[in-house]
C-alpha positions in Angstrom: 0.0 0.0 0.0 1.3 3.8 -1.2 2.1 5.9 2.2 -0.4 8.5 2.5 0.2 11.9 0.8 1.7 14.6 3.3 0.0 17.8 4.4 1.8 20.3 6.5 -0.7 22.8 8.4 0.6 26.2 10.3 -1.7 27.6 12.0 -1.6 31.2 14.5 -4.2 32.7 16.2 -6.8 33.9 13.2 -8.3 30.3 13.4 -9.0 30.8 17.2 -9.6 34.0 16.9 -13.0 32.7 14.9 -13.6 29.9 18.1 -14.1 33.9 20.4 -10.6 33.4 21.7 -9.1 36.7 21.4 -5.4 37.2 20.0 -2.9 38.6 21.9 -2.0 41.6 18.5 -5.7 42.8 17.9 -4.8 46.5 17.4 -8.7 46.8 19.1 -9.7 44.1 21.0 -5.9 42.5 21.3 -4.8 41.4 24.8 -1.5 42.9 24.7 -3.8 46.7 25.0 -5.2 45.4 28.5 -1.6 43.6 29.9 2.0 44.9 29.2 3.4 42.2 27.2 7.3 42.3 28.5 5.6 41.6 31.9 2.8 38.5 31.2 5.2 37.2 28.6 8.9 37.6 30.0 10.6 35.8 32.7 11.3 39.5 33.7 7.7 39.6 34.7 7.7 36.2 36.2 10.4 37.2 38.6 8.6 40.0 39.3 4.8 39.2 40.1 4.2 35.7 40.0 0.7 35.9 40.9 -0.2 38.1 38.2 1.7 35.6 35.4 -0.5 32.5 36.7 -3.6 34.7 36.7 -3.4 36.1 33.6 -2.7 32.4 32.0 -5.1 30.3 34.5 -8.0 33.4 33.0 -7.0 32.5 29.3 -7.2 28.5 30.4 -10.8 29.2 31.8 -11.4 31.0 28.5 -10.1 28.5 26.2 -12.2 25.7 28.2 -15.3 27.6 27.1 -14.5 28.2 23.9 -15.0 25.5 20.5 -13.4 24.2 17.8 -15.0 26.0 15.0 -15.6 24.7 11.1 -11.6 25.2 10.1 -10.5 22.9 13.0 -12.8 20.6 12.3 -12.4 20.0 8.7 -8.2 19.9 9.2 -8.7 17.1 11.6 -11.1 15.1 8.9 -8.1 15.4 6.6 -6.8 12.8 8.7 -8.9 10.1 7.0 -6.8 10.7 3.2 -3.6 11.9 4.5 -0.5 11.8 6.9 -1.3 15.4 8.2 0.7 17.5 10.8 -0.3 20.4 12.6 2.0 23.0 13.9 0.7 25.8 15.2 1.5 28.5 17.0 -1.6 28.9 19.1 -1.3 27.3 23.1 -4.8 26.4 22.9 -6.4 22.7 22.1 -9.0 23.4 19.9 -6.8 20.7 17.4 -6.9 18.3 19.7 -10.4 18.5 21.0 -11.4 18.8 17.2 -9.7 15.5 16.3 -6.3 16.6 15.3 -3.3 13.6 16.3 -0.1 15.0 15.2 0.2 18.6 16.8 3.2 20.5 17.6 2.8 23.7 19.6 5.6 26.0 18.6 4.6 27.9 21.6 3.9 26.0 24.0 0.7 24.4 25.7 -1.4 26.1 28.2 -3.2 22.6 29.1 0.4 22.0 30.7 2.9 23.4 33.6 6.6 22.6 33.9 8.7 23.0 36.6 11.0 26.5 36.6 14.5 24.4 37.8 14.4 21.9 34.7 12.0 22.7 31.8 12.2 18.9 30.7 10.0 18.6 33.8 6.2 19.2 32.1 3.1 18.0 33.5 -0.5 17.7 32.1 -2.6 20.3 34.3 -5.8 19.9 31.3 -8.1 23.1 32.6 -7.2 24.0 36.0 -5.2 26.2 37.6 -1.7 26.7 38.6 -1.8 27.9 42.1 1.3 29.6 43.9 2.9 26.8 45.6 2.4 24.1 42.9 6.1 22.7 42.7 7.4 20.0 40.7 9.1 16.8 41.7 11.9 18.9 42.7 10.8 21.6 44.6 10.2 24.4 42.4 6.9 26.8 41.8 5.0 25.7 38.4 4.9 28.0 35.5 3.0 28.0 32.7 4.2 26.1 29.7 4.3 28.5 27.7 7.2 29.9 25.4 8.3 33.3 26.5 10.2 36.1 24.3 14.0 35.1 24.8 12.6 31.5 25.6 13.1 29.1 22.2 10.3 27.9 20.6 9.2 24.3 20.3 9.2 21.8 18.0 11.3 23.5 15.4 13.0 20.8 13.9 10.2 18.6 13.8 8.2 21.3 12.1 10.8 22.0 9.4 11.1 18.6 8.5 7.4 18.5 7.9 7.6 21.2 6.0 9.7 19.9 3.8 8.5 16.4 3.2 4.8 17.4 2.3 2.6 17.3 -0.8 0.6 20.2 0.5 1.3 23.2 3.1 -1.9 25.3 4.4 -1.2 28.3 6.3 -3.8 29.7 8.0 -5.0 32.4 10.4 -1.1 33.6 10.7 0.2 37.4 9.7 3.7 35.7 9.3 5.3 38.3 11.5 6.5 36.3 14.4 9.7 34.5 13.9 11.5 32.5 13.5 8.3 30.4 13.0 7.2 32.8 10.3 10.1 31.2 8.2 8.4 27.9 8.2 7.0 28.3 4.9 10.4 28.8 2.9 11.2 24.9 3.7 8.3 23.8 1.8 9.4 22.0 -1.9 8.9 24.3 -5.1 6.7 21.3 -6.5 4.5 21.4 -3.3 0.5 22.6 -3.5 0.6 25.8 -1.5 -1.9 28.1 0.1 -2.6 30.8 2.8 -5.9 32.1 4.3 -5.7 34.9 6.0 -7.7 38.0 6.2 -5.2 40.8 6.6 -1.5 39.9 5.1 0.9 42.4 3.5 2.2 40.0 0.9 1.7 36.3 0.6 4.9 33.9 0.9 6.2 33.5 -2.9 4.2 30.8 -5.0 1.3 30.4 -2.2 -2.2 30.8 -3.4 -4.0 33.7 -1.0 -7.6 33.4 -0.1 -8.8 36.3 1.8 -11.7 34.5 3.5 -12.3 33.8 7.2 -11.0 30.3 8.2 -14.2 28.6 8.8 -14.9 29.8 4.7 -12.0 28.3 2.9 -10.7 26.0 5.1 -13.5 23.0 4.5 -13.9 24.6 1.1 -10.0 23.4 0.4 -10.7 20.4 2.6 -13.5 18.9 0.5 -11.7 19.5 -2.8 -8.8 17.4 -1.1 -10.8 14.9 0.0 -13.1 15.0 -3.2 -9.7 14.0 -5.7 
């Protein structure tokens, strides 16, 4: 039996945004205009209030709890019937997962898990509750939020580039390309691979992607059922 074709999906925080989670770079409505980002997203600010770091994440866990996967999430994860898909996304929700996604790799970390401060290898599945000040791991130190802080390296990166690179098909979606150095993800895809972006607002697609400037739930199952359909 042929191994299934490949599909490489990067997704950010447009296809959540559609799900009522809010992004963190809304110029309106965008969290970073209620909470000073080099405090709630810097070790700086950890070291400094660490009450007000696991509040601000244990509110956007209680948020994400409430929230669905919408139409785009679920039509990636019924790609998974025709293809060897991987997700890597950029998001630290699980709308993926609850959707029916397998193969996710969260760039930025996971806000369904805590890992210790002393050795980051240390991560534990929390699922929707709270960290609470005085939470320590198997060695002794306060839980954080697993979450991938600026000066902190992303996750996954390898794994992600070589997915890139080995599939048939790359969908981006929901992502302004702006954040690196996962916005370089779609340079490693082959020249002879089917490519395509949605996205509402983007200053210029990545060379030889195809841009559809529709919201998510629009063109994602609209792509998904001509996949499926061939």
């Amino acid at each position: 039996m042929p191994p299934l074709p490949k599909i490489a999906i990067f997704t950010g925080a447009g296809i959540s945004a559609e799900s009522g989670l809010r992004t963190f770079r809304d110029s309106e409505n965008g969290l970073w205009n209620e909470h000073p980002i080099h405090l709630v997203a810097s070790l700086h600010g950890w070291r400094k209030d660490r009450q007000m770091i696991l509040d601000f994440y244990n509110l956007r866990r209680r948020e994400m709890a409430a929230a669905e996967p919408n139409a785009a999430h679920l039509a990636l994860a019924a790609l998974e019937e025709t293809f060897d898909v991987t997700v890597i996304t950029q998001n630290v929700d699980d709308l993926h997962e609850r959707a029916g996604s397998t193969q996710v790799i969260h760039l930025h970390g996971e806000l369904t898990k805590a890992r210790s401060c002393l050795d980051h290898r240390l991560v534990y599945d929390i699922g929707n509750n709270d960290i609470l000040m005085g939470e320590r791991c198997e060695r002794g130190s306060q839980l954080r939020p697993h979450i991938v802080w600026f000066g902190e390296s992303i996750l996954g990166f390898r794994e992600a580039k070589i997915a890139v690179r080995e599939a048939d098909i790359i969908l981006v979606v929901g992502t302004s390309l702006e954040v690196y150095p996962a916005a370089s993800l779609p340079e490693y895809a082959k020249r002879d691979a089917e490519k395509h972006i949605v996205a509402l607002e983007l200053e210029q697609p990545p060379s030889g992607f195809t841009w559809h400037q529709e919201a998510a739930s629009i063109s994602v199952p609209q792509l998904v059922r001509k996949w499926l359909n061939q």
